[in-house]
DSSP file (Angstrom, degrees, kcal/mol; ACC not computed):
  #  RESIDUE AA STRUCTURE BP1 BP2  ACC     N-H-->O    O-->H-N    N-H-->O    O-->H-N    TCO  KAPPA ALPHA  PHI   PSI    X-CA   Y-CA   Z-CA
    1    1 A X              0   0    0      0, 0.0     2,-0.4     0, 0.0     0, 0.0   0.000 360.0 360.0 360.0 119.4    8.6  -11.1  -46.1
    2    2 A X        -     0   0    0      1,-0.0     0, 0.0     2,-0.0     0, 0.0  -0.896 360.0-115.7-133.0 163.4   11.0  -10.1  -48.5
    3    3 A X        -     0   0    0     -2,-0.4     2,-0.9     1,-0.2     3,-0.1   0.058  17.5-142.6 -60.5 133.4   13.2   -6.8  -49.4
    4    4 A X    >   -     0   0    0      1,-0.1     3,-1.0     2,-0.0     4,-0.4  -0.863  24.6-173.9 -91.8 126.0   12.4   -5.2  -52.5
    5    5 A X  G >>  +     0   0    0     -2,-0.9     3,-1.4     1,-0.2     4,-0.5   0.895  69.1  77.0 -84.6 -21.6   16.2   -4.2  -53.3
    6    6 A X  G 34 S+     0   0    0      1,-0.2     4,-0.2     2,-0.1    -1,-0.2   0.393  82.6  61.0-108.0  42.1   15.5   -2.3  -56.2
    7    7 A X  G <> S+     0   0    0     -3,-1.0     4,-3.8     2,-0.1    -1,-0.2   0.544  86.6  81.4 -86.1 -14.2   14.3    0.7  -54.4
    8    8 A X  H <> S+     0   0    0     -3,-1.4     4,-2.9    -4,-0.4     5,-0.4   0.979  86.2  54.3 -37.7 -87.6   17.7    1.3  -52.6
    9    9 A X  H  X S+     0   0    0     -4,-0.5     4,-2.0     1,-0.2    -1,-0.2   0.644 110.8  38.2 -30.1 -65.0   19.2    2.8  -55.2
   10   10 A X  H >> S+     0   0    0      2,-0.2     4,-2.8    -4,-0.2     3,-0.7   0.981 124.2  47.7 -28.3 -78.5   16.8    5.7  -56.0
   11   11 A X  H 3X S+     0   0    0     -4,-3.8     4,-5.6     1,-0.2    -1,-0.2   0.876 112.1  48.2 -35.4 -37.3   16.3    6.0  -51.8
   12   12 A X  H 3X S+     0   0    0     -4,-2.9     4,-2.7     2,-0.2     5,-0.2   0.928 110.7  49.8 -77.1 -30.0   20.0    5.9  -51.3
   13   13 A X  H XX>S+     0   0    0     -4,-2.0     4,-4.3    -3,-0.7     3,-0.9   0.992 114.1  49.4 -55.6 -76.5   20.5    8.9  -54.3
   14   14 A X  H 3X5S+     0   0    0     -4,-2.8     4,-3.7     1,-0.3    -2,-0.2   0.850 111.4  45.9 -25.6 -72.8   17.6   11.0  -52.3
   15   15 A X  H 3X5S+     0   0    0     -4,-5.6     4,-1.2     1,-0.2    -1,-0.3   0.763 113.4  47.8 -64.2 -18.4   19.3   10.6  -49.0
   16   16 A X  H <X5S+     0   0    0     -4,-2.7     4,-2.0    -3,-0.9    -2,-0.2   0.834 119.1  43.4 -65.3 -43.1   22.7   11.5  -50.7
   17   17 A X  H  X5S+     0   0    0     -4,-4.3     4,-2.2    -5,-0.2     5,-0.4   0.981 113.8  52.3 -58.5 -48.1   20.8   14.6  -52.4
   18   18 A X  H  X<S+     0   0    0     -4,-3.7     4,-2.2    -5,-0.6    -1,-0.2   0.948 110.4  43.1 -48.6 -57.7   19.1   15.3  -49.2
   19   19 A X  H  X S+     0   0    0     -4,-1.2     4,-3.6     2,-0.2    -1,-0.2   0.917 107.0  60.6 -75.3 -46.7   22.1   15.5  -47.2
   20   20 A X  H  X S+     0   0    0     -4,-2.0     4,-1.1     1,-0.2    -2,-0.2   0.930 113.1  46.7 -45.4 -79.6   24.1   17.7  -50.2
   21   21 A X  H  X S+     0   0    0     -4,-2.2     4,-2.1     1,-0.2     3,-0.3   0.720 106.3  48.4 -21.5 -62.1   21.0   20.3  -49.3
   22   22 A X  H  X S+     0   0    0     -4,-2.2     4,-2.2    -5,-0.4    -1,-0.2   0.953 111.0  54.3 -81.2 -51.2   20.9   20.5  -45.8
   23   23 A X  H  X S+     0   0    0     -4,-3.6     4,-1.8     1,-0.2    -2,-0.2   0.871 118.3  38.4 -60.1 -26.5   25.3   21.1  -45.8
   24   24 A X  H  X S+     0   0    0     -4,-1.1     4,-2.8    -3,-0.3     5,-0.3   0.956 113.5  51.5 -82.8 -42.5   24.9   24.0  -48.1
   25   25 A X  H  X S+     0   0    0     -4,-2.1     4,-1.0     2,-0.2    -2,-0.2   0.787 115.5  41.5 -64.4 -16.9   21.9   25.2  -46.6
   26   26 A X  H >X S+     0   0    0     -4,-2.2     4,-2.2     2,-0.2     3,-1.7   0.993 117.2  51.6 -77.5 -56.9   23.9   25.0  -43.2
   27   27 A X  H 3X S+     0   0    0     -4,-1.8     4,-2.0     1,-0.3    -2,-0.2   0.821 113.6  46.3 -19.5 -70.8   27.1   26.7  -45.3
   28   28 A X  H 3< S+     0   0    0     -4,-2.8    -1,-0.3     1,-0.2     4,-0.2   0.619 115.9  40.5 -79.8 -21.5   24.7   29.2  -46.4
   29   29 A X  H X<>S+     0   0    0     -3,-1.7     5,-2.2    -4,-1.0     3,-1.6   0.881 107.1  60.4 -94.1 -41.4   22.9   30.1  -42.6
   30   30 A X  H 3<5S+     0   0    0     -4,-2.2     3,-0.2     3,-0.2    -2,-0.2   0.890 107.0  54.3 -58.4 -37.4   26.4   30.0  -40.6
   31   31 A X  T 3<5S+     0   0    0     -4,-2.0    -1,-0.2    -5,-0.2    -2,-0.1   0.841 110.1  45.6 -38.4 -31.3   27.2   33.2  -43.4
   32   32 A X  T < 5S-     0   0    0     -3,-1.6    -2,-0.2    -4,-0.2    -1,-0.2   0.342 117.1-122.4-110.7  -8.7   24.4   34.6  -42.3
   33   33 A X  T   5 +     0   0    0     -4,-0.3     2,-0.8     1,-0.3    -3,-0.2   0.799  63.8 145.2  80.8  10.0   25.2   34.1  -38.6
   34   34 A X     >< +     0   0    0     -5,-2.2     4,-1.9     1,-0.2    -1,-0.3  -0.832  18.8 163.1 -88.6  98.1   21.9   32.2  -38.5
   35   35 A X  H  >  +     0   0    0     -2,-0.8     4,-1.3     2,-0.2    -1,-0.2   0.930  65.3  58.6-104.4 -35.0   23.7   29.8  -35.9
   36   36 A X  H  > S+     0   0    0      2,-0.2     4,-0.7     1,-0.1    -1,-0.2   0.490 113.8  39.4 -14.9 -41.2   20.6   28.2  -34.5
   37   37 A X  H  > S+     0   0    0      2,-0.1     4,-2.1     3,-0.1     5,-0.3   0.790 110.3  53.9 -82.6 -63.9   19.6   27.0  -38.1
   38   38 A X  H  X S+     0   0    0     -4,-1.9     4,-1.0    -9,-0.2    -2,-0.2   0.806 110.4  50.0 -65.5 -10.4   23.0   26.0  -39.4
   39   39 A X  H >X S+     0   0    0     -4,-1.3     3,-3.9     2,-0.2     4,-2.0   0.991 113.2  46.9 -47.5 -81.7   23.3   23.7  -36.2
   40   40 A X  H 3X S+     0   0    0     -4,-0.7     4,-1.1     1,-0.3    -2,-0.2   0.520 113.4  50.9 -45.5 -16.1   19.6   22.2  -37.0
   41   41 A X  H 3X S+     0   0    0     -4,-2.1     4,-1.4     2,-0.2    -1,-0.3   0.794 112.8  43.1 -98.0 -24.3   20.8   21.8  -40.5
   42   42 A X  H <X S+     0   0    0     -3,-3.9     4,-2.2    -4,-1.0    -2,-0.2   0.762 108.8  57.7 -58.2 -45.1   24.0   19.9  -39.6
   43   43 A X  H >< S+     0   0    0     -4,-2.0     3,-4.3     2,-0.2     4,-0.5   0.901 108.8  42.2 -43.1 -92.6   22.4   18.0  -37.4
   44   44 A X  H 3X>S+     0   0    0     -4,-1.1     4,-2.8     1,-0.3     5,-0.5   0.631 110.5  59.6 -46.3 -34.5   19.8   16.6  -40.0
   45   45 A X  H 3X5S+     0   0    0     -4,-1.4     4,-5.8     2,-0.2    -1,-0.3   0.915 110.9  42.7 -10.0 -74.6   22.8   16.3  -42.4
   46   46 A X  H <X>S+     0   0    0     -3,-4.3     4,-2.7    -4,-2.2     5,-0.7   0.978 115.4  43.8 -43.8 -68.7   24.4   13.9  -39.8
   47   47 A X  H  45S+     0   0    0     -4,-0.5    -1,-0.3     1,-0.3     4,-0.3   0.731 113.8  51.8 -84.0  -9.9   21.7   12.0  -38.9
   48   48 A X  H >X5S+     0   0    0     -4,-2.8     4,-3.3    -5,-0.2     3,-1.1   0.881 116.4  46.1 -63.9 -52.8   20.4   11.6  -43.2
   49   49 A X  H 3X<S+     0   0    0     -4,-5.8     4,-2.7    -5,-0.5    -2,-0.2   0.847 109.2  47.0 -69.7 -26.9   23.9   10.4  -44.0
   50   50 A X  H 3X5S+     0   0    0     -4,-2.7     4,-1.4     1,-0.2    -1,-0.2   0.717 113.0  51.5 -77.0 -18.5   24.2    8.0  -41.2
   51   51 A X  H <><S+     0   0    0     -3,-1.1     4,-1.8    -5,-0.7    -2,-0.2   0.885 113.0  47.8 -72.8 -35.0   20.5    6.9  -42.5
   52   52 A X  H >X S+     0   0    0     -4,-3.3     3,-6.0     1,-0.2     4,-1.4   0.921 109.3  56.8 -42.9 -74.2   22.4    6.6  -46.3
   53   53 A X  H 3X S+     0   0    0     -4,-2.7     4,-2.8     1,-0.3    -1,-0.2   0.479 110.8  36.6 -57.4 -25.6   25.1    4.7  -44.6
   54   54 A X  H 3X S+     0   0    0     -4,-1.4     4,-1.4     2,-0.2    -1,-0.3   0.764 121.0  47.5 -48.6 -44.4   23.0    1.9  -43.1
   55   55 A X  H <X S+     0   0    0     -3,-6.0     4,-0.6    -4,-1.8    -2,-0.2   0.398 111.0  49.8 -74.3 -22.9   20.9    1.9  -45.8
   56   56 A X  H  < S+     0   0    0     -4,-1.4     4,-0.3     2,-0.2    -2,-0.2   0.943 116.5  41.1 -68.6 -50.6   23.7    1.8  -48.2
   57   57 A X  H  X S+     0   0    0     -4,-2.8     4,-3.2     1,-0.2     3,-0.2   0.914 111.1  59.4 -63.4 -33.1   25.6   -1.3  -46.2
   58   58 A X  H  X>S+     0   0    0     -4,-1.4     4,-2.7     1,-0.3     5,-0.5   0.919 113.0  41.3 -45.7 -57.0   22.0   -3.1  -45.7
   59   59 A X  H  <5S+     0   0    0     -4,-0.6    -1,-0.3     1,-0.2    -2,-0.2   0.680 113.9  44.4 -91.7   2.6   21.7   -3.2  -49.6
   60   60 A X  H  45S+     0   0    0     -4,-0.3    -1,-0.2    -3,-0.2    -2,-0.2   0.544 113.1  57.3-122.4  -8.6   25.0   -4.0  -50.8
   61   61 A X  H  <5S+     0   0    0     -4,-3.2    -2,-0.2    -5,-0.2    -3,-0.2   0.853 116.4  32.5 -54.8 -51.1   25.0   -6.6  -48.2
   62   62 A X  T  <5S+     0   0    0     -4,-2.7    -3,-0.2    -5,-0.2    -2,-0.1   0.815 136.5  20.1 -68.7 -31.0   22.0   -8.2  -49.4
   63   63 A X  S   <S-     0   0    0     -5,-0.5    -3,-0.2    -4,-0.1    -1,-0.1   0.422  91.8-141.7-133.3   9.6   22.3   -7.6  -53.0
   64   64 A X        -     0   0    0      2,-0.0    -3,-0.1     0, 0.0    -2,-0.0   0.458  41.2 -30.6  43.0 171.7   25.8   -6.9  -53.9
   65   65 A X        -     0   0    0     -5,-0.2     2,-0.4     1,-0.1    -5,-0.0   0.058  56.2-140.1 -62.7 149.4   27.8   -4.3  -56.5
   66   66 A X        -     0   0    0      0, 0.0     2,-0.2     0, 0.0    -1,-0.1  -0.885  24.7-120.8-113.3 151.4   25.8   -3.6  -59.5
   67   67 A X        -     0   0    0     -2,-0.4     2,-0.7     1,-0.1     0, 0.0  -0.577  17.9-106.6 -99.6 174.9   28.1   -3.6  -62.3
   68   68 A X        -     0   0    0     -2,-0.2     2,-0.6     1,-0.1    68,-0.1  -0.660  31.4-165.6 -72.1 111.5   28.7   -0.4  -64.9
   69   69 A X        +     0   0    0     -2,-0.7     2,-0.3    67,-0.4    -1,-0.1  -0.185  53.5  83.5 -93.3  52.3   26.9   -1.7  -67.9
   70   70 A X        -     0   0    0     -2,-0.6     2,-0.2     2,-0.1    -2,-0.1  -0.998  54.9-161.4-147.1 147.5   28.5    1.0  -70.6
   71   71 A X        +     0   0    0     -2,-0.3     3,-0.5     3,-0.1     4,-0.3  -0.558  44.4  44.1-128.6-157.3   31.5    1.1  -72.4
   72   72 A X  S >  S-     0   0    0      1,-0.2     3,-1.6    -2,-0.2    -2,-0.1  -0.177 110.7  -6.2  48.4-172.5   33.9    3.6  -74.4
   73   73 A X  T >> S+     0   0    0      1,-0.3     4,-1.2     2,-0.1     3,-0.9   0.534 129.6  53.5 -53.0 -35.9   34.8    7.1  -73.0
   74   74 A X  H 3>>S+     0   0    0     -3,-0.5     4,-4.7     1,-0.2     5,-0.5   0.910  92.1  74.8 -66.0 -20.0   32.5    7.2  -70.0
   75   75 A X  H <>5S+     0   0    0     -3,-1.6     4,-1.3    -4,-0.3    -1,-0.2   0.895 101.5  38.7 -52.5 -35.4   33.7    4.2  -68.7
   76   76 A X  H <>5S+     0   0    0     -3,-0.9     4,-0.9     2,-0.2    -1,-0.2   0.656 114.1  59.1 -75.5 -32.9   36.8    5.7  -67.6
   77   77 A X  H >X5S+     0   0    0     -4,-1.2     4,-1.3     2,-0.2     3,-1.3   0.959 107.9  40.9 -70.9 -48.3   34.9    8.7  -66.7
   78   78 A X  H 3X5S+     0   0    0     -4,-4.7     4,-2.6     1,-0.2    -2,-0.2   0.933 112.5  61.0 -75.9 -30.2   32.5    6.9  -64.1
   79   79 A X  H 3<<S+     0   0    0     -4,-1.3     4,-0.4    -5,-0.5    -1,-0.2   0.618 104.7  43.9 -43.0 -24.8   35.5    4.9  -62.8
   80   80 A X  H <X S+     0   0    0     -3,-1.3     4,-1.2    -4,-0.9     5,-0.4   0.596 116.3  51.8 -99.4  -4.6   37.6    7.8  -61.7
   81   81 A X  H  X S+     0   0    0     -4,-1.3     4,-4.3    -5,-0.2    -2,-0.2   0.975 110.8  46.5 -47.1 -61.4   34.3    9.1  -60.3
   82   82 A X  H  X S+     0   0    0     -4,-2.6     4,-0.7     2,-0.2    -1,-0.2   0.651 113.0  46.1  -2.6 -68.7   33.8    6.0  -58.6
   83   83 A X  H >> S+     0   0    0     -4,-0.4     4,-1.4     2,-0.2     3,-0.6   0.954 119.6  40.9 -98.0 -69.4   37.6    5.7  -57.1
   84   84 A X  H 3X S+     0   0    0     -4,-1.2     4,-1.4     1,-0.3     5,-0.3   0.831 117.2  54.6-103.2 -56.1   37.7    9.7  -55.8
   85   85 A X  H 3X S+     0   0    0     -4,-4.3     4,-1.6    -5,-0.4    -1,-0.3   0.873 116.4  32.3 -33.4 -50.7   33.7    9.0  -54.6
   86   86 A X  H XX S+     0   0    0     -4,-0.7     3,-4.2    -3,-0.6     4,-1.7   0.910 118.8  56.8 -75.7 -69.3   34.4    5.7  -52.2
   87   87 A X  H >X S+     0   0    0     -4,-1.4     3,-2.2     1,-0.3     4,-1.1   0.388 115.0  34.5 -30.1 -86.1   37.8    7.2  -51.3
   88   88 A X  H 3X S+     0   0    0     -4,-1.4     4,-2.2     1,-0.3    -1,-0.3   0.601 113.3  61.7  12.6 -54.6   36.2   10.7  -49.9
   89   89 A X  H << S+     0   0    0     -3,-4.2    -1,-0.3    -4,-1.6    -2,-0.2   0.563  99.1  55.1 -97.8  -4.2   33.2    9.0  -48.5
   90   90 A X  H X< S+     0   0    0     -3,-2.2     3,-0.7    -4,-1.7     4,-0.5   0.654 104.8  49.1 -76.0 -57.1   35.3    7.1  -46.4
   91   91 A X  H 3X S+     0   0    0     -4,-1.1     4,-2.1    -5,-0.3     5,-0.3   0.996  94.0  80.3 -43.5 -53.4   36.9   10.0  -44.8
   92   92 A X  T 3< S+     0   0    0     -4,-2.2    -1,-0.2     2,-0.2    -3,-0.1   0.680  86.2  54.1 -85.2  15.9   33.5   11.8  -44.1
   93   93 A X  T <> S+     0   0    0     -3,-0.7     4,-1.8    -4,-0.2    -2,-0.1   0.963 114.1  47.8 -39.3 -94.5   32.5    9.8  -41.0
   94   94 A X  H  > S+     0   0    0     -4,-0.5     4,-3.0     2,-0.2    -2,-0.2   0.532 117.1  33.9  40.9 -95.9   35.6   10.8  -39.8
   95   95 A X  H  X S+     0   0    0     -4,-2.1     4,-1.3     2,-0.2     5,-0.4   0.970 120.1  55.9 -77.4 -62.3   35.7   14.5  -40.6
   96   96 A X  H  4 S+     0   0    0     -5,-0.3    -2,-0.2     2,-0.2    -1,-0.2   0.818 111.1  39.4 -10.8 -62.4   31.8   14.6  -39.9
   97   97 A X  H >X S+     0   0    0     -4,-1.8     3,-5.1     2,-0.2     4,-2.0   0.993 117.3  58.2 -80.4 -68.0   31.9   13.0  -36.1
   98   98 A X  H >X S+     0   0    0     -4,-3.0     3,-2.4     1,-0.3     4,-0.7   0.693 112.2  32.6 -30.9 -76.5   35.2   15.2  -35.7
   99   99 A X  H 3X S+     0   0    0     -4,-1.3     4,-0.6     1,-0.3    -1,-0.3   0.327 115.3  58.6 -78.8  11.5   33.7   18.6  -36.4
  100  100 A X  H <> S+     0   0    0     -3,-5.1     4,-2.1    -5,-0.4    -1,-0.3   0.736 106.9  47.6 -94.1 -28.0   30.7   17.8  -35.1
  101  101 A X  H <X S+     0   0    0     -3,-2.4     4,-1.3    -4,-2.0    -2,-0.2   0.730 101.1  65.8 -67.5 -27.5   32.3   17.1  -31.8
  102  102 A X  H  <>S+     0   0    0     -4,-0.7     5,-1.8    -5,-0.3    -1,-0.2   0.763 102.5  47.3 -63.2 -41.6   34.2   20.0  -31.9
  103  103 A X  H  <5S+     0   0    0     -4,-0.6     3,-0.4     3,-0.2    -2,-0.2   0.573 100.5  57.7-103.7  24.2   31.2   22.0  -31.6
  104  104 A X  H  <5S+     0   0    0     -4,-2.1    -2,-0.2     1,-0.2    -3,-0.2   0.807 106.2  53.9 -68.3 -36.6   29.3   20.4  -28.9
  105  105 A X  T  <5S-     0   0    0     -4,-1.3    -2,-0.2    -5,-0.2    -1,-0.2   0.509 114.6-125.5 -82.6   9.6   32.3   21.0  -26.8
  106  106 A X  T   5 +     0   0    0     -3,-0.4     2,-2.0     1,-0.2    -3,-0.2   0.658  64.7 145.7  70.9  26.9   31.9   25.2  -28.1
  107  107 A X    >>< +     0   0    0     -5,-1.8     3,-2.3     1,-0.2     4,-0.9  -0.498  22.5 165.9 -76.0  63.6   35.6   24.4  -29.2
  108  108 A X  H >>  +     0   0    0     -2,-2.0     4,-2.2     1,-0.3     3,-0.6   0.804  58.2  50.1 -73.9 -15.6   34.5   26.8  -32.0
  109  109 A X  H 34 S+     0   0    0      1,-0.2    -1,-0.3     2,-0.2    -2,-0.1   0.095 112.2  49.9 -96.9  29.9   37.9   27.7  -33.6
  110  110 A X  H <4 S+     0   0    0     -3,-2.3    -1,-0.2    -8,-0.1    -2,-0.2   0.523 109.9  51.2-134.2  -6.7   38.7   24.1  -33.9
  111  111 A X  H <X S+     0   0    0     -4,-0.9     4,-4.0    -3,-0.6     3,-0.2   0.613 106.4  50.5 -64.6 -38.2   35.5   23.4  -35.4
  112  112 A X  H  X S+     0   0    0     -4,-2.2     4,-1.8     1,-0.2    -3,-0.1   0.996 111.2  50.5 -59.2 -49.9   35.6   26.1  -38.2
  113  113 A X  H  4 S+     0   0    0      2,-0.2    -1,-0.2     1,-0.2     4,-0.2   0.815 114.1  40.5 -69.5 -19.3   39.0   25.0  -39.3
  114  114 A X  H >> S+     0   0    0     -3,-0.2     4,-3.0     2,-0.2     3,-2.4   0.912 112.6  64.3 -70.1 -55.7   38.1   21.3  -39.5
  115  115 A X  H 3X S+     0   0    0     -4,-4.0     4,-3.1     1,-0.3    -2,-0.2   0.800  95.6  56.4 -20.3 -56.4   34.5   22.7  -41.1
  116  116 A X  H 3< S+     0   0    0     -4,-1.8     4,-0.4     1,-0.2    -1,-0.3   0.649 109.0  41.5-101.5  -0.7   36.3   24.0  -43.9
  117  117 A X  H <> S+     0   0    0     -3,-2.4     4,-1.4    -4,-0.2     5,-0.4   0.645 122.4  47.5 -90.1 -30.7   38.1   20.2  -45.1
  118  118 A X  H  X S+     0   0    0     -4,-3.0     4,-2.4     1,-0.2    -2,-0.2   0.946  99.1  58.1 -87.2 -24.1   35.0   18.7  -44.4
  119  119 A X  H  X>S+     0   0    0     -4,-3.1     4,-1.2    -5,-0.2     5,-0.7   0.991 112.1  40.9 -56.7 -55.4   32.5   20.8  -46.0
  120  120 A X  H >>5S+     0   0    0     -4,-0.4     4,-1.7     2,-0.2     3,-1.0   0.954 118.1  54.7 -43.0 -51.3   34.2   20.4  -49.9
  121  121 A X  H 3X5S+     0   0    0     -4,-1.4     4,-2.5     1,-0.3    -2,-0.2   0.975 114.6  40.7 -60.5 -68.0   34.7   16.6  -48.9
  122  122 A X  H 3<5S+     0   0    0     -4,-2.4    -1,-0.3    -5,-0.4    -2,-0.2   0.327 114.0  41.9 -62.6  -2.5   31.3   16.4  -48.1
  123  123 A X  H <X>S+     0   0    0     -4,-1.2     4,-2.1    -3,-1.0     5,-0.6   0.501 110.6  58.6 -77.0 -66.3   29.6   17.9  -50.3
  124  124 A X  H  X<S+     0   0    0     -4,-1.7     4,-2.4    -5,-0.7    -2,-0.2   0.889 109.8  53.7 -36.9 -45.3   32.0   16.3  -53.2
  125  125 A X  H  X5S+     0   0    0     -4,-2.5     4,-3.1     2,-0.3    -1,-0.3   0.898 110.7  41.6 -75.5 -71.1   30.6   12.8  -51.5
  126  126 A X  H  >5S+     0   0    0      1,-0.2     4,-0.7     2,-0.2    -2,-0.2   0.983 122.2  44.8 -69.5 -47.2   26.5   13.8  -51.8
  127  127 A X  H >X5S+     0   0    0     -4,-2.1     3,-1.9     1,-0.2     4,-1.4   0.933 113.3  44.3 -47.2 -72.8   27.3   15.1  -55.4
  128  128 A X  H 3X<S+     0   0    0     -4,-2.4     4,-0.8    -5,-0.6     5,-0.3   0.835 114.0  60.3 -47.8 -51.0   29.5   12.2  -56.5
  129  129 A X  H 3X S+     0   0    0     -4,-3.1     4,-0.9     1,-0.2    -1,-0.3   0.699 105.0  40.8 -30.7 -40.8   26.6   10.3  -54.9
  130  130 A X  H XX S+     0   0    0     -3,-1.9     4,-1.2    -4,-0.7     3,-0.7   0.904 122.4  43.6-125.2 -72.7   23.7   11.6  -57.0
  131  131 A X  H 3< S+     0   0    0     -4,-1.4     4,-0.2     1,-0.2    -2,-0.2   0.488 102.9  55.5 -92.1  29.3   25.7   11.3  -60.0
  132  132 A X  H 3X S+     0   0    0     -4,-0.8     4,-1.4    -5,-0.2    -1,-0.2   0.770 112.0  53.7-102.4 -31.5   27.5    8.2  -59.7
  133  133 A X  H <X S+     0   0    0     -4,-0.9     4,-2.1    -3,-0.7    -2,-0.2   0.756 104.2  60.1 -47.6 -45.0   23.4    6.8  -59.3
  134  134 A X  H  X>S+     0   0    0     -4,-1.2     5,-2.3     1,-0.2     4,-0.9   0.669 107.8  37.1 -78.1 -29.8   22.7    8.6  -62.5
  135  135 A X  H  45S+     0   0    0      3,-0.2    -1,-0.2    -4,-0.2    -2,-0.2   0.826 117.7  51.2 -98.9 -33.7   25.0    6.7  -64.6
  136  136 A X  H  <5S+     0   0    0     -4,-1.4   -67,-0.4     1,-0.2    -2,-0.2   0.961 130.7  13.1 -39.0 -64.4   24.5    3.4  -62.9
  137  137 A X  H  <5S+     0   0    0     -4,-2.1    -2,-0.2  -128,-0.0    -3,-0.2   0.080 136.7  20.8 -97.1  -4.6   20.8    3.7  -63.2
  138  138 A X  T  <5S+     0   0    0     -4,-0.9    -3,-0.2    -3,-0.1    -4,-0.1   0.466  75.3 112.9-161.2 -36.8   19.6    6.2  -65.4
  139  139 A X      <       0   0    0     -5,-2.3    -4,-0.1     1,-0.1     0, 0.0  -0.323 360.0 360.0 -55.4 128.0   22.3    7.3  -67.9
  140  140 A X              0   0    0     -3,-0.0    -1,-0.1     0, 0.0    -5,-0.1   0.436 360.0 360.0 -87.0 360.0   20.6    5.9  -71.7
């Protein structure tokens, strides 16, 4: 049996959009004090991106870096995208497992303040995601 690789991309863009959804939707029910929700929305957050990241390493094990096929001014543009993207999206494991850990243990004012580096980061990371896809793959 073998992998078709060149559904990865597309999946791995979805599950970076997906995960970008569910952290504002959680951002937007923890406003609202909806705490029950923004949990359930964190959660699935967690548990899409750690589906990215599997999915991510699985295809760029098998099938390795695709290159930027465009040149002049965007080249430079998806390259600092790129640089700021991996850099970031290493970090949100990290900040992720932290502040998630922080509130299982109801350490809640040591979650909020962690919450609020990891949310931008993480967000910045499923955006970057979803357009870093777009210019790879999709960009004319």
């Amino acid at each position: 049996m073998t992998t078709d690789f060149s559904v990865f991309p597309a999946l791995n863009a979805g599950l970076n959009a997906t995960s970008g959804f569910l952290i504002v939707l959680g951002f937007i029910l923890i406003k609202q004090k909806a705490w029950t929700g923004h949990a359930l929305c964190m959660c699935l957050a967690m548990l899409v991106s750690v589906l990215f990241l599997v999915s991510y390493l699985y295809y760029h094990y098998h099938h390795g870096s695709t290159p930027f096929p465009h040149h002049g001014w965007i080249r430079p543009v998806y390259f600092s995208i790129l640089i700021s993207h991996t850099i970031l999206a290493a970090l949100v494991p990290l900040l992720a497992g932290v502040t998630l850990y922080q509130a299982l243990r109801s350490r809640f004012d040591k979650h909020v303040r962690i919450a609020k580096i990891t949310f931008p980061v993480w967000l910045y990371v499923s955006v970057t995601g979803v357009v870093i896809y777009w210019m790879l793959y999709r960009m004319g």
